[in-house]
N, CA, C and O atoms as CSV, one atom per row, in Angstrom:
chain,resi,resn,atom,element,x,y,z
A,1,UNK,N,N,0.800,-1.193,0.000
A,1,UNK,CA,C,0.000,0.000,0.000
A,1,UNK,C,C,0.849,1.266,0.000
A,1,UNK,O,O,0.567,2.334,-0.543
A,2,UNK,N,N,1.747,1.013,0.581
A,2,UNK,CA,C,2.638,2.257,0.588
A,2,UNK,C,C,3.339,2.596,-0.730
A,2,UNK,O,O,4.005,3.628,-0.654
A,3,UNK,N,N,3.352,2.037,-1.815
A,3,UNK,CA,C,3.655,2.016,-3.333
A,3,UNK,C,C,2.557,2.897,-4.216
A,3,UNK,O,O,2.742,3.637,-5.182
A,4,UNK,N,N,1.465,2.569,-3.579
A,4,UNK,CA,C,0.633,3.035,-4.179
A,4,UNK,C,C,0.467,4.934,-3.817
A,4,UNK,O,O,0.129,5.733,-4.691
A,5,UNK,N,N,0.723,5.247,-2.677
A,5,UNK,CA,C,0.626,6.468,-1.868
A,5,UNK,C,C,1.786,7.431,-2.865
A,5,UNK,O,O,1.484,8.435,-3.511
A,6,UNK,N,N,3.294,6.739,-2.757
A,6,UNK,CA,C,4.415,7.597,-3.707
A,6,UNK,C,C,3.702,7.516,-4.994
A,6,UNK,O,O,3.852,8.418,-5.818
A,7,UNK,N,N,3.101,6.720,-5.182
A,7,UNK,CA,C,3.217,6.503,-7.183
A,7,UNK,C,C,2.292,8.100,-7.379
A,7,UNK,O,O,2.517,8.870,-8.313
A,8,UNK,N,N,1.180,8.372,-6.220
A,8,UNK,CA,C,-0.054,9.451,-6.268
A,8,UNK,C,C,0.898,10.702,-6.388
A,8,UNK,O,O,1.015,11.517,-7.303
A,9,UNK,N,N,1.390,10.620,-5.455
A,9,UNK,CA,C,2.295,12.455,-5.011
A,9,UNK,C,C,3.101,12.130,-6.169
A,9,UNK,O,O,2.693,12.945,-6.996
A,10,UNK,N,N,3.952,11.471,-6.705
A,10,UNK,CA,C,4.719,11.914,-7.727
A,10,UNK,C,C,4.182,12.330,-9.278
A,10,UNK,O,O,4.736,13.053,-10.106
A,11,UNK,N,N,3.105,11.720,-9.348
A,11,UNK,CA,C,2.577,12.074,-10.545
A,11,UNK,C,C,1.804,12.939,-10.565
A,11,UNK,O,O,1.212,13.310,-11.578
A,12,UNK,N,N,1.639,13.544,-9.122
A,12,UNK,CA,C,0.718,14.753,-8.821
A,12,UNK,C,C,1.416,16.458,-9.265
A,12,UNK,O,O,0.961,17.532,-9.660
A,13,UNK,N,N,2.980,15.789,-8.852
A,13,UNK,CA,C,4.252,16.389,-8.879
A,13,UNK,C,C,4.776,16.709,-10.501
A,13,UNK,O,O,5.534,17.673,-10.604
A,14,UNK,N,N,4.523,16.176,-11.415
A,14,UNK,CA,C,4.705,16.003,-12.546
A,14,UNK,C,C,3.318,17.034,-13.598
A,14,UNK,O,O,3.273,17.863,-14.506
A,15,UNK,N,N,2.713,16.529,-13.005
A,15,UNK,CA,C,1.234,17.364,-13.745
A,15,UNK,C,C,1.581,18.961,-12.820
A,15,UNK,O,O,1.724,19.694,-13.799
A,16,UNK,N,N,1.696,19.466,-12.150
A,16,UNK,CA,C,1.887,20.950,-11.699
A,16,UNK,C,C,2.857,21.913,-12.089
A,16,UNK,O,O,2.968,23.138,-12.145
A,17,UNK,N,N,3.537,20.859,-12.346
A,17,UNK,CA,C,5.090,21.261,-13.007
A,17,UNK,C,C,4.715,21.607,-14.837
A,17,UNK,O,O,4.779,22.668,-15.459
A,18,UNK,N,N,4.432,20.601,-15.162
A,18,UNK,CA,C,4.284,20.711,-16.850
A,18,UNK,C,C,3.566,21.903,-16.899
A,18,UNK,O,O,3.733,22.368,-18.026
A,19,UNK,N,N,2.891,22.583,-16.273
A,19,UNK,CA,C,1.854,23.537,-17.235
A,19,UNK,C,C,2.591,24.526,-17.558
A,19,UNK,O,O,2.575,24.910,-18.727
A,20,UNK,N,N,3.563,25.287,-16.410
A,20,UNK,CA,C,4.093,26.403,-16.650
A,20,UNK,C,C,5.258,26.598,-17.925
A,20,UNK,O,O,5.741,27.619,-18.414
A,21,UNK,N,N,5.460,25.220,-18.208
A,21,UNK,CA,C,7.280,25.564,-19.122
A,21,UNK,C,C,6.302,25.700,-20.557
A,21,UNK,O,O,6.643,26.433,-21.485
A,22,UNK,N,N,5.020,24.862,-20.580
A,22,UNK,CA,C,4.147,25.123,-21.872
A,22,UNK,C,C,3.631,25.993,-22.144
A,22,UNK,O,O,3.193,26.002,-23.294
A,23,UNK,N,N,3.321,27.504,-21.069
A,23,UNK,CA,C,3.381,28.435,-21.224
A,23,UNK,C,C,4.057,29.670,-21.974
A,23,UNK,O,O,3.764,30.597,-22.730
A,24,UNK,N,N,5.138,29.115,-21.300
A,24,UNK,CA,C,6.445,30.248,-21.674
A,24,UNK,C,C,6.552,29.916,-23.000
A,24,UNK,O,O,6.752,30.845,-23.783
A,25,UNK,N,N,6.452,28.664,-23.482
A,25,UNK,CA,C,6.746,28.474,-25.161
A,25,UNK,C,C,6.062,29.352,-26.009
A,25,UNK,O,O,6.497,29.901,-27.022
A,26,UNK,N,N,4.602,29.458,-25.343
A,26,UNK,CA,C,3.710,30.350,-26.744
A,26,UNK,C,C,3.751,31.587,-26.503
A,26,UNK,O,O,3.162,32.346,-27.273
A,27,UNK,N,N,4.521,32.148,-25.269
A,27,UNK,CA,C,4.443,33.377,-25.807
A,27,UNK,C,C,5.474,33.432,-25.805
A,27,UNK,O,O,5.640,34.350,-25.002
A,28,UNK,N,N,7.170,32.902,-26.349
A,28,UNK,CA,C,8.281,33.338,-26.657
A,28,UNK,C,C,7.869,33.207,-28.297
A,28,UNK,O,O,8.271,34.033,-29.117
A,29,UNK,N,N,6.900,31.905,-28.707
A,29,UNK,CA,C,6.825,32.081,-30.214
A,29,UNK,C,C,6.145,32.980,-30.306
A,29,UNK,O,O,6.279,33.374,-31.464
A,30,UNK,N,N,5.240,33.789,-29.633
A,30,UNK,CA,C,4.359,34.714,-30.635
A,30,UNK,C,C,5.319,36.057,-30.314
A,30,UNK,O,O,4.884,37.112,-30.776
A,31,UNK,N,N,6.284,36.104,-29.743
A,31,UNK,CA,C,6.985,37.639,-29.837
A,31,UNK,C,C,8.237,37.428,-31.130
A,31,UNK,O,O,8.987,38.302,-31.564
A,32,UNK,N,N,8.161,36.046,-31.527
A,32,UNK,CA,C,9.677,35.612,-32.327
A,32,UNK,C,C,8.437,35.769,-34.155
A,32,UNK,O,O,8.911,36.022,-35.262
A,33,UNK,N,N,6.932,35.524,-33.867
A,33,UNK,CA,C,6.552,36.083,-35.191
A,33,UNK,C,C,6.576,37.739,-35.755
A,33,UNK,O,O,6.231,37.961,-36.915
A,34,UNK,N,N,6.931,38.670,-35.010
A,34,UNK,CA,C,7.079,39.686,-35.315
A,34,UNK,C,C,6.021,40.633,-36.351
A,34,UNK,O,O,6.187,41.486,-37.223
A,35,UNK,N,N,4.766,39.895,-35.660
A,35,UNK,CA,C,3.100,41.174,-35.838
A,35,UNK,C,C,4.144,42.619,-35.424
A,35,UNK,O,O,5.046,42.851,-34.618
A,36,UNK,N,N,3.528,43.249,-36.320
A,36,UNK,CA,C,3.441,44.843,-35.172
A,36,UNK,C,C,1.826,44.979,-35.330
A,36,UNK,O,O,1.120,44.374,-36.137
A,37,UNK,N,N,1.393,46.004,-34.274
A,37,UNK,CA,C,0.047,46.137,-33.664
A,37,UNK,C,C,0.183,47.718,-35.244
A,37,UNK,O,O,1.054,48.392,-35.795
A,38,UNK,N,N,-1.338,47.528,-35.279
A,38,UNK,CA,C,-1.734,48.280,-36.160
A,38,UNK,C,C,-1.981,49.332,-35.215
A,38,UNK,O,O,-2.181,48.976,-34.054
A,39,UNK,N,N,-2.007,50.553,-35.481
A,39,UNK,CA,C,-2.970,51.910,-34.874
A,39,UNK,C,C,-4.127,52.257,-34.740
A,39,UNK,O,O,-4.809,52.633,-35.693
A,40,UNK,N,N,-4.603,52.185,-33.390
A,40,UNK,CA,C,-5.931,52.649,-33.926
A,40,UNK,C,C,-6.578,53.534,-34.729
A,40,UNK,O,O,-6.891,54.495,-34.026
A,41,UNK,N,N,-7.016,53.724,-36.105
A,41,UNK,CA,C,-7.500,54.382,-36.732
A,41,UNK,C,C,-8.460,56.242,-36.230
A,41,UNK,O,O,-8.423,57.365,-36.732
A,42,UNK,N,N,-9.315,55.526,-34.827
A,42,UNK,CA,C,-9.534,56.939,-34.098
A,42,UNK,C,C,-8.241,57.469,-33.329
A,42,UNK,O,O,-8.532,58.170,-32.361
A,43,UNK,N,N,-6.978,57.301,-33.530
A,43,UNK,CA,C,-6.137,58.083,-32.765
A,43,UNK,C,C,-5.094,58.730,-34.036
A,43,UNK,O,O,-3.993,59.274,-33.954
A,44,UNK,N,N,-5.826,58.461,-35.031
A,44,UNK,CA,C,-5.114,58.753,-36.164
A,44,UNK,C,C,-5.774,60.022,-36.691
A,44,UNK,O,O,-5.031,61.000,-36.778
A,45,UNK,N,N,-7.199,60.186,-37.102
A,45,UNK,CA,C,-7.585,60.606,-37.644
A,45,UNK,C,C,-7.290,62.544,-37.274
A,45,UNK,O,O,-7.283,62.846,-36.081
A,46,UNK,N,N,-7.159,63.230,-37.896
A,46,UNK,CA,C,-6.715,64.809,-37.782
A,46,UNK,C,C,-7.918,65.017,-37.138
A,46,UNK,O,O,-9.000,64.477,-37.367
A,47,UNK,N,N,-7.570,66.034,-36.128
A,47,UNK,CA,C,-8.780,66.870,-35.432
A,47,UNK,C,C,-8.292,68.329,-35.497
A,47,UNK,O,O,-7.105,68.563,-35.726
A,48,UNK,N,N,-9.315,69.453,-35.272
A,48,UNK,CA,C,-8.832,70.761,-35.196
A,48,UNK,C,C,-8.637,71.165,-34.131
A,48,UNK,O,O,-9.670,71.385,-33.498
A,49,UNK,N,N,-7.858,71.340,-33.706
A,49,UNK,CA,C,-7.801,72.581,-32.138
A,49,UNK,C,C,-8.245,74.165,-32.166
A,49,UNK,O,O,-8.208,75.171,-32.876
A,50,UNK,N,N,-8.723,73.641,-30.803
A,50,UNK,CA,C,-9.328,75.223,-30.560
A,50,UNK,C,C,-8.163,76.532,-30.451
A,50,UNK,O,O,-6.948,76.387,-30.322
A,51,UNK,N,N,-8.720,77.491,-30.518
A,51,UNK,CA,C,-7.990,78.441,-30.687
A,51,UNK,C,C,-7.162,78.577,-29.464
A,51,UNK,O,O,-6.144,79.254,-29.601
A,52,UNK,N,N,-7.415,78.027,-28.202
A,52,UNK,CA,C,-6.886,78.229,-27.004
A,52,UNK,C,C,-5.729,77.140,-27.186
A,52,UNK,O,O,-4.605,77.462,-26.800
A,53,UNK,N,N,-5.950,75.694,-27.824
A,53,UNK,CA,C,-5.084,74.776,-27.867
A,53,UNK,C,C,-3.923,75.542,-28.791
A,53,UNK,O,O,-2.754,75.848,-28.557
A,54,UNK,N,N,-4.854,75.720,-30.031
A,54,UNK,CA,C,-3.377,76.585,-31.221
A,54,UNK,C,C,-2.845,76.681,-30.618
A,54,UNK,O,O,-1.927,75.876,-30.464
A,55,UNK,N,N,-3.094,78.191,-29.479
A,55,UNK,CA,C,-1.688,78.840,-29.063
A,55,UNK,C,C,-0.945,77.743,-28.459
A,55,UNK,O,O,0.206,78.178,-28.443
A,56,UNK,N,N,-0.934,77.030,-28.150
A,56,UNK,CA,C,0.155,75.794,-27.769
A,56,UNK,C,C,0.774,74.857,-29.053
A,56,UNK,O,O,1.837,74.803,-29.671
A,57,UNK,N,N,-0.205,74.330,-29.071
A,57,UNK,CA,C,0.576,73.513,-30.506
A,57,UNK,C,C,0.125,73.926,-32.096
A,57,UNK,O,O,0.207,73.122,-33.025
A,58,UNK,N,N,-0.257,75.014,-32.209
A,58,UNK,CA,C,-0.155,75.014,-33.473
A,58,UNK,C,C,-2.029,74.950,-33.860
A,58,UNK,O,O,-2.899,74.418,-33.169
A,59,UNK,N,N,-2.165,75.551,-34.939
A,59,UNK,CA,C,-4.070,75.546,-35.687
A,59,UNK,C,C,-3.523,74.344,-37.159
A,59,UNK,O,O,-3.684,75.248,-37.979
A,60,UNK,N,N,-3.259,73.671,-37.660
A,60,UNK,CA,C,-3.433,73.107,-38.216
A,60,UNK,C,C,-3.728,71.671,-37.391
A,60,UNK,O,O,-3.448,71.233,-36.276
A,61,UNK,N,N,-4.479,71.172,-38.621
A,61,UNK,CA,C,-5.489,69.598,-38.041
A,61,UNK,C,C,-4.460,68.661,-38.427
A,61,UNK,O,O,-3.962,68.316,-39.499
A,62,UNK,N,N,-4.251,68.259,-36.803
A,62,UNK,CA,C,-3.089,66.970,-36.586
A,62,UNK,C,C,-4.083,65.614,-35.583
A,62,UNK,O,O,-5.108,65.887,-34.959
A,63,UNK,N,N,-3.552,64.404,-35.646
A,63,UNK,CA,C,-3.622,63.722,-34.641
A,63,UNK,C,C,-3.701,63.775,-33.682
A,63,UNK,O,O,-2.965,64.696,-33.328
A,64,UNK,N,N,-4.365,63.171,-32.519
A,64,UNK,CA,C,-4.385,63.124,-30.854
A,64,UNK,C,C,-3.193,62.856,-30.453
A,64,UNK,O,O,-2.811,63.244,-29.349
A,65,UNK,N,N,-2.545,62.272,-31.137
A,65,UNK,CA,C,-1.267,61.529,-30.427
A,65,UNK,C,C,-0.520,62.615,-31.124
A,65,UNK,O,O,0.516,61.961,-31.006
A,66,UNK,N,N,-0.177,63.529,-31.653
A,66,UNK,CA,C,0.876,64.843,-32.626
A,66,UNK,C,C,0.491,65.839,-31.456
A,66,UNK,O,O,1.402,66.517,-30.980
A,67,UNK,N,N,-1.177,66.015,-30.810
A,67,UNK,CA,C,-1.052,66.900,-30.458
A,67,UNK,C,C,-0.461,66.636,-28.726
A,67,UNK,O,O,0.452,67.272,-28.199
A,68,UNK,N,N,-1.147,65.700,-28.184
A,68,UNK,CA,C,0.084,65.285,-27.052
A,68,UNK,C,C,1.360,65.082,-27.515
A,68,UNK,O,O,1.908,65.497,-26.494
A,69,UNK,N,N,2.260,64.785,-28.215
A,69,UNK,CA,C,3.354,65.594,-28.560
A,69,UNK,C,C,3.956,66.298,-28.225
A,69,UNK,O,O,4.945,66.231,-27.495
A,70,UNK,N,N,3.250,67.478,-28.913
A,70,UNK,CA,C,3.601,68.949,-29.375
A,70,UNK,C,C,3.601,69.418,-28.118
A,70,UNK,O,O,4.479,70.211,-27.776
A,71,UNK,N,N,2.567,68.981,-27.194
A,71,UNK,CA,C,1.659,69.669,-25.823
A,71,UNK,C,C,3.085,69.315,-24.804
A,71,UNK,O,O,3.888,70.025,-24.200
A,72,UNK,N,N,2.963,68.298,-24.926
A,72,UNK,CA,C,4.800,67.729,-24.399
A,72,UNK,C,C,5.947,68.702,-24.091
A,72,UNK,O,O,6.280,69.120,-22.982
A,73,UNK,N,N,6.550,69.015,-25.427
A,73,UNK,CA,C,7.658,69.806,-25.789
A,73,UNK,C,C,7.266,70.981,-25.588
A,73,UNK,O,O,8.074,71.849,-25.920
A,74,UNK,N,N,6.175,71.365,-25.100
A,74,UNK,CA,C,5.994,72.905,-24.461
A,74,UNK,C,C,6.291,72.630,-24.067
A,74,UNK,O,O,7.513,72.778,-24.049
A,75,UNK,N,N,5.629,71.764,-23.094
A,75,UNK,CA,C,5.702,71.743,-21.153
A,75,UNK,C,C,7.487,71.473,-21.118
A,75,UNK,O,O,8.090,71.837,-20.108
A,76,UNK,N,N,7.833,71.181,-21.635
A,76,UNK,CA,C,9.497,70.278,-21.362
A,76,UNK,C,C,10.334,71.471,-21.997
A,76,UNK,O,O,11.555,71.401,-21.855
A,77,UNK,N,N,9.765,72.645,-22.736
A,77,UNK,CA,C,10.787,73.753,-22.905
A,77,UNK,C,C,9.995,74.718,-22.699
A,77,UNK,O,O,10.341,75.539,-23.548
A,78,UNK,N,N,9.171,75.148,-22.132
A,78,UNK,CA,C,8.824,76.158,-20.502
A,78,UNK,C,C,9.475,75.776,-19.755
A,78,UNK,O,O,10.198,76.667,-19.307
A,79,UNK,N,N,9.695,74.473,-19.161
A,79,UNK,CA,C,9.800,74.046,-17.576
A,79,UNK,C,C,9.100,74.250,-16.898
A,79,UNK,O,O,9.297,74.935,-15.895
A,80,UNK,N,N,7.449,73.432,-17.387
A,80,UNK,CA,C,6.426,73.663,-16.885
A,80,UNK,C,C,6.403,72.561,-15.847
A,80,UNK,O,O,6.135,72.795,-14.669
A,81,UNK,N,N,6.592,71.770,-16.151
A,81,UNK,CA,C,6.697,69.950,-14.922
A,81,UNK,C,C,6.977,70.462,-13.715
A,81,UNK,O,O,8.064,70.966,-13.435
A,82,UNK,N,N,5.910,70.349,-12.856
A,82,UNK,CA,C,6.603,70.039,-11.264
A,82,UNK,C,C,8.153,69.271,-11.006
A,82,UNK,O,O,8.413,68.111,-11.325
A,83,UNK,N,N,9.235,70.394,-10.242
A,83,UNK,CA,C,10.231,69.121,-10.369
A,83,UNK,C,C,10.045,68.320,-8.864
A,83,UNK,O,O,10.690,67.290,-8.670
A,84,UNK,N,N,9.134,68.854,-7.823
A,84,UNK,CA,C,9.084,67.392,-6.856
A,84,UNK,C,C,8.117,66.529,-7.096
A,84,UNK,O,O,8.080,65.386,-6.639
A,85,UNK,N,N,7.326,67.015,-7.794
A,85,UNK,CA,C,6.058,66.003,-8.455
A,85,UNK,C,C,5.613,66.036,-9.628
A,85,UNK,O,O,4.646,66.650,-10.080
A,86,UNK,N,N,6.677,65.044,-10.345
A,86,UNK,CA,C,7.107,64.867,-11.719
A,86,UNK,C,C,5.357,64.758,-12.437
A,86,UNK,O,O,5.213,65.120,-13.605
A,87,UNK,N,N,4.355,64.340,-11.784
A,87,UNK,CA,C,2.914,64.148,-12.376
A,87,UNK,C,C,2.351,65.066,-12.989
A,87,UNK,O,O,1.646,65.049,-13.997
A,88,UNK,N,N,2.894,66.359,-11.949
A,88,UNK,CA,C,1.503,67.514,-12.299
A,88,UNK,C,C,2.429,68.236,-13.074
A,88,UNK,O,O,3.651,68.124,-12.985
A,89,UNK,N,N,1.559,69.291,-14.155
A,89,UNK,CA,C,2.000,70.407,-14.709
A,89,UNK,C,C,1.214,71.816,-14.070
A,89,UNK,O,O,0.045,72.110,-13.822
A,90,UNK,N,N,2.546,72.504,-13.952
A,90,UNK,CA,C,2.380,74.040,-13.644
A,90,UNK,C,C,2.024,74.609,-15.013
A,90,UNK,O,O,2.696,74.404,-16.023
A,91,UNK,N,N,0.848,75.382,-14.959
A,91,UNK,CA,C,0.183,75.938,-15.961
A,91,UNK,C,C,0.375,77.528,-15.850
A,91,UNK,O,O,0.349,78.388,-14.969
A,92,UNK,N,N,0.615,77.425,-17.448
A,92,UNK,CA,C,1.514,79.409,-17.699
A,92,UNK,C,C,0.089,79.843,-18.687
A,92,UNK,O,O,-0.738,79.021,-19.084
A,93,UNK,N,N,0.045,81.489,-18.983
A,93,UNK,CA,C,-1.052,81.750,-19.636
A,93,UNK,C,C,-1.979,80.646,-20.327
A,93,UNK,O,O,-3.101,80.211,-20.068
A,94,UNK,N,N,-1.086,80.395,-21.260
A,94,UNK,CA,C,-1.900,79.630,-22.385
A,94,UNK,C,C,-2.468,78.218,-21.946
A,94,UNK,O,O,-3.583,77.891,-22.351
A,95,UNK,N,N,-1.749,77.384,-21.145
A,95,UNK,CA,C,-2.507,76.536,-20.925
A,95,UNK,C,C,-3.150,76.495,-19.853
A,95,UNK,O,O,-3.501,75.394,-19.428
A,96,UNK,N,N,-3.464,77.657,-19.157
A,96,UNK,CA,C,-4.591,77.614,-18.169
A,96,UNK,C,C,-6.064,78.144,-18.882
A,96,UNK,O,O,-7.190,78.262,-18.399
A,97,UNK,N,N,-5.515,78.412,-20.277
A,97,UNK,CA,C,-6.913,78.166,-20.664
A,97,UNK,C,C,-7.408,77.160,-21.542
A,97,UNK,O,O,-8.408,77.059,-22.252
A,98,UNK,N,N,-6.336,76.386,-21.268
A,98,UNK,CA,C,-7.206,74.870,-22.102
A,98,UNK,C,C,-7.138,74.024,-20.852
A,98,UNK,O,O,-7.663,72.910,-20.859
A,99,UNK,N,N,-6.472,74.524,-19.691
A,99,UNK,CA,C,-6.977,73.630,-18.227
A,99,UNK,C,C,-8.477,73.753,-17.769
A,99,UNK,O,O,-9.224,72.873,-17.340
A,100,UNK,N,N,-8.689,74.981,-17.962
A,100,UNK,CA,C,-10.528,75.509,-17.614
A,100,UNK,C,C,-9.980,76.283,-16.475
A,100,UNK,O,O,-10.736,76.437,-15.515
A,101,UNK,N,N,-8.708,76.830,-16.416
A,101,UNK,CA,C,-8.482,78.006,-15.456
A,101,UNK,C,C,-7.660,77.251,-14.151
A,101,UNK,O,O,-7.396,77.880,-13.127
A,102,UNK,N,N,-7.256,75.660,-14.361
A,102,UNK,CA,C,-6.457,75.742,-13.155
A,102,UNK,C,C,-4.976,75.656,-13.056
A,102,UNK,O,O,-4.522,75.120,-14.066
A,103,UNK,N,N,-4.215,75.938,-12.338
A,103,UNK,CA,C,-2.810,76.332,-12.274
A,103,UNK,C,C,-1.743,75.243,-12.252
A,103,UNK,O,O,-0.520,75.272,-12.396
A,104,UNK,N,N,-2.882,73.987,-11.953
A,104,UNK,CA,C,-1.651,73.235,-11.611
A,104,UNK,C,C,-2.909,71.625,-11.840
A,104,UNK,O,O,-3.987,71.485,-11.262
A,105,UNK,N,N,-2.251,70.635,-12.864
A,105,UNK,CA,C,-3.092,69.463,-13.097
A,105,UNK,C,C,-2.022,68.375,-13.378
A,105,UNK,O,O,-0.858,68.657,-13.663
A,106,UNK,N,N,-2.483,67.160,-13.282
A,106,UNK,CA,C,-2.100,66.385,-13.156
A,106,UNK,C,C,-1.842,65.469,-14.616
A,106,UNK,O,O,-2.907,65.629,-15.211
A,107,UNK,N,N,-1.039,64.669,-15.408
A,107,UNK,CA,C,-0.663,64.213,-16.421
A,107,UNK,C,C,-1.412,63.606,-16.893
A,107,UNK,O,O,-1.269,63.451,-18.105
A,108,UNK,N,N,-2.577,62.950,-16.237
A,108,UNK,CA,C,-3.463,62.122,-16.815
A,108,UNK,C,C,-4.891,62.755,-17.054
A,108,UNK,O,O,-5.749,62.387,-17.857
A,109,UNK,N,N,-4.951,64.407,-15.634
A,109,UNK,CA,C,-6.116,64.811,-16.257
A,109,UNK,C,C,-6.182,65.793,-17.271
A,109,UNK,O,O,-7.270,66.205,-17.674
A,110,UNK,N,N,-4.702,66.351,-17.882
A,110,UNK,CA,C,-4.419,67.021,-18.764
A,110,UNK,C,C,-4.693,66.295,-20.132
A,110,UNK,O,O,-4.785,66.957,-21.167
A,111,UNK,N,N,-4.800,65.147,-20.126
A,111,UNK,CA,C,-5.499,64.690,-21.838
A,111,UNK,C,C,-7.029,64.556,-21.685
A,111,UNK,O,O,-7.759,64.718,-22.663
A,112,UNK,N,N,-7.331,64.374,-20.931
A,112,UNK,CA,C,-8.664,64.903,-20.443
A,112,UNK,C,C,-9.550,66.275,-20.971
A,112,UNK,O,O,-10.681,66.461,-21.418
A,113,UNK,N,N,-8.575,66.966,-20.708
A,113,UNK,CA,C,-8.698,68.310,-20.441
A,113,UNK,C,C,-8.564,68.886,-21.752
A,113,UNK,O,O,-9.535,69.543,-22.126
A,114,UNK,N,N,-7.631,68.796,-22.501
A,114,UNK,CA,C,-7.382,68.797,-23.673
A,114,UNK,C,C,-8.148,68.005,-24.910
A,114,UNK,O,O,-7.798,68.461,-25.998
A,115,UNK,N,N,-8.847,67.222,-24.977
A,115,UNK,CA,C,-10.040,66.416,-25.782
A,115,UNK,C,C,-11.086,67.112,-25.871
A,115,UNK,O,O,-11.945,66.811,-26.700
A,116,UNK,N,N,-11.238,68.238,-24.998
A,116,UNK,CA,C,-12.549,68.927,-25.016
A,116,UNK,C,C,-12.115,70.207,-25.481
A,116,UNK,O,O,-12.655,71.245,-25.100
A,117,UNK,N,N,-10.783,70.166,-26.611
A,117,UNK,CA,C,-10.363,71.835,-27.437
A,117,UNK,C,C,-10.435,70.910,-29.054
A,117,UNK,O,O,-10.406,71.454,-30.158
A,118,UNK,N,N,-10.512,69.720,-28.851
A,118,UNK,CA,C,-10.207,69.072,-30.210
A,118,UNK,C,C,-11.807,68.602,-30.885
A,118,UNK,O,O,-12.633,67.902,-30.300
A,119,UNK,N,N,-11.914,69.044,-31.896
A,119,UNK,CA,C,-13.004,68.754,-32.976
A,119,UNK,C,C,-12.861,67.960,-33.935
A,119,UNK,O,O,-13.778,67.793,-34.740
């Protein structure tokens, strides 16, 4: 009887083990087929900015993703970035009026904030 008890745990031992190394195989092959991810088409498409956005990046109709960008390389040549709290941006004339008037917002609610100057 005691033959029978090892034969259980070892093959119990064997099945817990196998699943994970069969894992790792399919997704080392699907990064070795070399898809690239398409774009989403709505983050492509040109929108206009409002006249409050222009003054930041520009009045011609660019992308969401051109105009976070552009919105970027202000902030990073003002030296608008909080430097103890790399999150928020300190807001200078122009973009306190595409903030809705506040002085100081945060990185994630600034695309937020900015979607509602784009048409």
């Amino acid at each position: 009887m005691a033959t029978k008890k090892g034969g259980k745990k070892g093959s119990a031992k064997k099945r817990s083990g196998g699943g994970g190394g069969r894992k790792k195989a399919r997704k080392s092959s699907a990064k070795k087929s070399g898809k690239k991810r398409t774009p989403n088409a709505a983050f492509m498409k040109p929108m206009n900015p409002s006249s409050q956005l222009a003054a930041v990046v520009g009045s011609s109709p660019m992308p969401r993703t051109e105009v976070t960008k552009k919105l970027w390389q202000y902030i990073k040549r003002k030296g608008l970035q909080d430097a103890k709290e790399r999150r928020m941006i300190n807001a200078d004339e122009n973009l306190r009026a595409v903030f809705g008037g506040k002085s100081k917002v945060s990185m994630f609610e600034m695309t937020k904030l900015v979607s509602k100057h784009l048409k």
